[in-house]
C-alpha positions in Angstrom: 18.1 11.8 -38.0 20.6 12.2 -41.1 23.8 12.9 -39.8 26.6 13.9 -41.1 29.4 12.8 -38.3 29.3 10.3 -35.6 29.7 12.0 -32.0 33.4 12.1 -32.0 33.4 13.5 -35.4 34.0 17.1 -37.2 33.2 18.5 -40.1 34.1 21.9 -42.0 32.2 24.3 -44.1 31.9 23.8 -47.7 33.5 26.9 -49.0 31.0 27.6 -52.1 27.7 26.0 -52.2 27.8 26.6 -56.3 29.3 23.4 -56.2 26.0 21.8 -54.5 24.0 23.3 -57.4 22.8 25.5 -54.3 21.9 29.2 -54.4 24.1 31.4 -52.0 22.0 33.8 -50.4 23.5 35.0 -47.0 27.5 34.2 -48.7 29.4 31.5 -50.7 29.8 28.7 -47.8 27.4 26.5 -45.9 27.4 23.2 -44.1 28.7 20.2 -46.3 26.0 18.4 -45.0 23.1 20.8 -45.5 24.6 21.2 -48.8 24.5 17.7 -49.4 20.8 16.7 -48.2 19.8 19.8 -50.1 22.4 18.7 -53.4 19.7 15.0 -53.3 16.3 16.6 -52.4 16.9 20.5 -54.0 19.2 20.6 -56.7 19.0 23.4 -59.0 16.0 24.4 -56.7 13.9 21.1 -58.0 12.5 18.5 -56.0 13.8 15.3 -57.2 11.2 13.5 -59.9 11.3 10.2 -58.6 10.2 9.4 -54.8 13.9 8.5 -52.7 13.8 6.5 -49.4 15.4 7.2 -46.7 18.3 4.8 -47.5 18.9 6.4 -50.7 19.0 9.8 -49.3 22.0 9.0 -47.3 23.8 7.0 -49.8 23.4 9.8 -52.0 24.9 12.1 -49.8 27.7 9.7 -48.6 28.7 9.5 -52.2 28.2 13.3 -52.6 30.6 14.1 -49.3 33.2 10.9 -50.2 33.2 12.6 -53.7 34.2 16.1 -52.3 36.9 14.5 -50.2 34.7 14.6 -46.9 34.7 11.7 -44.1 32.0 12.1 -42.9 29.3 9.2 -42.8 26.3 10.1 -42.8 23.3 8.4 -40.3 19.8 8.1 -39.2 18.3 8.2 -36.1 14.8 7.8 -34.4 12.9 6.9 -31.7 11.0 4.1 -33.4 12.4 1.5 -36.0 11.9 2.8 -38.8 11.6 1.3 -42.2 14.7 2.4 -44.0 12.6 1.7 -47.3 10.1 4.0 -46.7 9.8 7.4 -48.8 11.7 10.3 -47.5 9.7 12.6 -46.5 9.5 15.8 -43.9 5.8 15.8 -43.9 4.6 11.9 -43.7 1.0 11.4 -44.9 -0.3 11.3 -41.5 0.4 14.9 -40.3 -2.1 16.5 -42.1 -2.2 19.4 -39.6 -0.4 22.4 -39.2 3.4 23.0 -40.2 5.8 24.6 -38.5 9.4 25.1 -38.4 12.6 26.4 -36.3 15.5 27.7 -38.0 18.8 28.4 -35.9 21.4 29.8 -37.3 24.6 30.9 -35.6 27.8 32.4 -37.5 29.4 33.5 -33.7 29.9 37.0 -35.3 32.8 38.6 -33.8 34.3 35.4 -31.8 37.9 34.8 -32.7 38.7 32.1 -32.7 35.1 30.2 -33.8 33.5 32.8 -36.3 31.5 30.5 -38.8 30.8 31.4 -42.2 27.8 29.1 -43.5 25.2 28.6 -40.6 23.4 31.8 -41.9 23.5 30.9 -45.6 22.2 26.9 -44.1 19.3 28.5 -42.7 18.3 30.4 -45.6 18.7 27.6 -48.7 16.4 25.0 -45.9 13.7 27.9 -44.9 13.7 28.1 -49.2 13.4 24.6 -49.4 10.4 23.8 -46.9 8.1 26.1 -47.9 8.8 25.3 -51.8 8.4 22.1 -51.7 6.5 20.8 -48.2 4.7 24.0 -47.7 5.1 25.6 -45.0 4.1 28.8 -44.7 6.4 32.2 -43.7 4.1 32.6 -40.6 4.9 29.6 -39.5 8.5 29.7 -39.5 10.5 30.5 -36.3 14.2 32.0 -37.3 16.5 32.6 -34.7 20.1 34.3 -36.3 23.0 36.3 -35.0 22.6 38.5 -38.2 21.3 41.7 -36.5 17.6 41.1 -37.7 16.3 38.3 -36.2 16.0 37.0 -32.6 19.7 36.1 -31.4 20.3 32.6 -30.8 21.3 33.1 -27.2 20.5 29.6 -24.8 17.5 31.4 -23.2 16.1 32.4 -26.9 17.1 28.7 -28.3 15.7 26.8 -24.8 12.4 28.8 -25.1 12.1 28.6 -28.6 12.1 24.5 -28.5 9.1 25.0 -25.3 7.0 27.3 -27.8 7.3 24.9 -30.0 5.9 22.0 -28.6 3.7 24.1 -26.5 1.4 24.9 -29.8 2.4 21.4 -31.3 -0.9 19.5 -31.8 -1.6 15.7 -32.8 -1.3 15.6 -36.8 1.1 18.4 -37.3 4.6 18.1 -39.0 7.3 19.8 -37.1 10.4 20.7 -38.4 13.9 21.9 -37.0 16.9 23.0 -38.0 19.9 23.8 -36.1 23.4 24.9 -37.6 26.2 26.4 -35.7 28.9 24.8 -33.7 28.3 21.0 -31.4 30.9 20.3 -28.5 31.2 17.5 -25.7 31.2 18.1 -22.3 31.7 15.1 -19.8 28.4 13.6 -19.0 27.2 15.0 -15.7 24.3 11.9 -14.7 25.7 8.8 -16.0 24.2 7.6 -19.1 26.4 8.1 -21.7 28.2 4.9 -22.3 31.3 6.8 -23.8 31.1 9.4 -21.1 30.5 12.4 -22.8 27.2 14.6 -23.1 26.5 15.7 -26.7 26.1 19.4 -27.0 24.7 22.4 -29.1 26.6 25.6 -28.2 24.8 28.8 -28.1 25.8 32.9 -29.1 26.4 33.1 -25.7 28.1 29.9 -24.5 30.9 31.5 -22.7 28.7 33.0 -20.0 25.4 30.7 -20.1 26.8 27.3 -20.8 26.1 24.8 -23.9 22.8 23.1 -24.1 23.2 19.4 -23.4 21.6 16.5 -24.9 19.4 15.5 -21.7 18.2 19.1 -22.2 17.1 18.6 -25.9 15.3 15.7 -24.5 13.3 17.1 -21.6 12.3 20.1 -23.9 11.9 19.0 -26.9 11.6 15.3 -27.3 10.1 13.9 -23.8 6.9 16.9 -23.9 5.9 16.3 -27.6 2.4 15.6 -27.8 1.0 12.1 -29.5 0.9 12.2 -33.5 3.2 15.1 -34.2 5.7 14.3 -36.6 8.8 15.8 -35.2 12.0 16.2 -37.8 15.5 17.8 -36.9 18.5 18.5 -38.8 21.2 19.0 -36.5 24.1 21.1 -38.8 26.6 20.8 -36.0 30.0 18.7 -34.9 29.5 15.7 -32.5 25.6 15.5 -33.4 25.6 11.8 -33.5 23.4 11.1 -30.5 22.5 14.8 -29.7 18.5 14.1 -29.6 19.4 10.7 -27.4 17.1 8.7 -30.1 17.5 4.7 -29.9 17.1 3.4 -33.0 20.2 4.4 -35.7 20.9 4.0 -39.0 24.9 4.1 -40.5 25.4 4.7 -44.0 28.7 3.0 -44.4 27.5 0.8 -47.5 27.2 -2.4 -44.9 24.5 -1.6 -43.2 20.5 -1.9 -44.7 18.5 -1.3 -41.5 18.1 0.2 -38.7 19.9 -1.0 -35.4 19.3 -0.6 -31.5 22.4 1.8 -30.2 22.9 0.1 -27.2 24.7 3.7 -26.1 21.4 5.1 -25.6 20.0 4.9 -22.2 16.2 3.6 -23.2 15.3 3.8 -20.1 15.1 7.2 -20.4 11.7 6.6 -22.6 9.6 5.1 -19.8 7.8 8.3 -19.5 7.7 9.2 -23.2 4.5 9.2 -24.9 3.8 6.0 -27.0 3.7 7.4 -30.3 7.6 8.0 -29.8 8.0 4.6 -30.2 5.3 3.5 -31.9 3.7 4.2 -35.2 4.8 8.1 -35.6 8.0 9.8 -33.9 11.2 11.7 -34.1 13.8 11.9 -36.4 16.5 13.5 -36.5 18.7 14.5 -39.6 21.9 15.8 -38.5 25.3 17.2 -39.7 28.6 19.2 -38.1 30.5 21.5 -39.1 33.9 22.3 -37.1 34.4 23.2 -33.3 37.4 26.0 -33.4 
């Protein structure tokens, strides 16, 4: 997981990605962490020529966001402990399956207060990004976007998205997701958040069906995964810190230089997790924020 905020941190939209040496196809803004993963990995639409870890991805785009005057400190996540000096990369050389995505978008078109600008724009430069460089294929590429063409990004279309997902996820495929809209916090309903608040992605329709919590991202997505699928996520939302519930974490503050156990994550949780979660493949999570109106 590369985060761009902690849980109890915001963050706004960049107002033109031109400054990321990003294309602007759906508008001029976009997440400032998007822009900034995709600033290190995509500038100028160009895969970078020599081979970055994952340690100097996120100093990259700590320096990037402290440049542009953002606070924001970036962090990885995952459910195993992972080598911080290993090559970044969305497809690791064991998934040598299928690849397939989910892109989620959400602008909140029409809410006032909480309209986004960028989330649309976030989805597009990433679904450009993928399938130039790791190649995946458009078939392969779920979108969900409250643009008036795609599937909306409602909590039923989002919940049964993440199920479809894993349900035709085999062992040596690489996974990808992408989620970029607003993140809230809602007090934590069972007991095991340590700072007592429940990490949340908020749907199109959050005002009548709720926001998804954390434990829900878990039990869907995480917990049913099969053995050797190389799951991915970039979380493009506010308080996104711990919003997959993954152990192991990674803060790119310039004094850390490996990965840590969060001891706010319940591991218990994981007893009935397959092995490969915290073993020799897994999840991470790459996430960033943008700002809860």
């Amino acid at each position: 997981m590369i985060s761009g905020c902690r849980d109890s941190q915001t963050s706004a939209d960049v107002s033109n990605v031109s400054s990321f040496q990003l294309p602007d196809p759906a508008g001029r803004s976009g997440g400032a962490c998007t822009s900034a993963l995709l600033r290190v990995l995509y500038a100028d639409e160009q895969a970078p020529e020599t081979v970055l870890n994952f340690q100097e991805v996120l100093l990259h785009m700590r320096q990037i966001l402290q440049n542009d005057g953002y606070d924001q400190i970036p962090q990885l996540t995952s459910s195993r402990n992972l080598d911080i000096r290993e090559p970044f990369n969305f497809v690791p050389d064991y998934a040598n399956g299928r690849r397939h995505a989910l892109l989620i978008g959400i602008n909140y078109v029409g809410h006032d207060p909480g309209e986004l600008s960028g989330c649309h724009n976030d989805v597009m430069n990433i679904k450009k990004y993928i399938m130039n460089v790791h190649g995946f294929q458009e078939e392969d590429i779920m979108v969900l976007m409250d643009d008036g063409n795609h599937t909306e990004p409602t909590k039923d279309n989002i919940l049964a998205a993440y199920s479809k997902l894993v349900a035709e996820s085999v062992s040596g495929d690489a996974v990808f997701c992408h989620y970029s809209g607003h993140g809230g916090r809602l007090s934590d309903d069972n007991g095991d958040e340590e700072d007592g608040y429940d990490e949340t992605l908020v749907p199109l329709d959050y005002e009548n069906a709720g926001q998804i919590r954390d434990d829900d991202l878990f039990r869907i997505l995480v917990q049913p995964m099969p053995e050797g699928v190389a799951l991915t996520c970039v979380m493009d939302c506010c308080h996104s810190g711990t919003v997959l519930d993954l152990p192991y974490k990674f803060v790119a503050d310039g004094e850390s230089d490996e990965m840590v156990y969060d001891e706010g994550v319940n591991f218990s949780k994981f007893d009935d997790v397959a092995p490969f979660l915290i073993a020799a493949a897994g999840v991470t999570m790459l996430e960033e924020c943008c700002t809860v109106q």
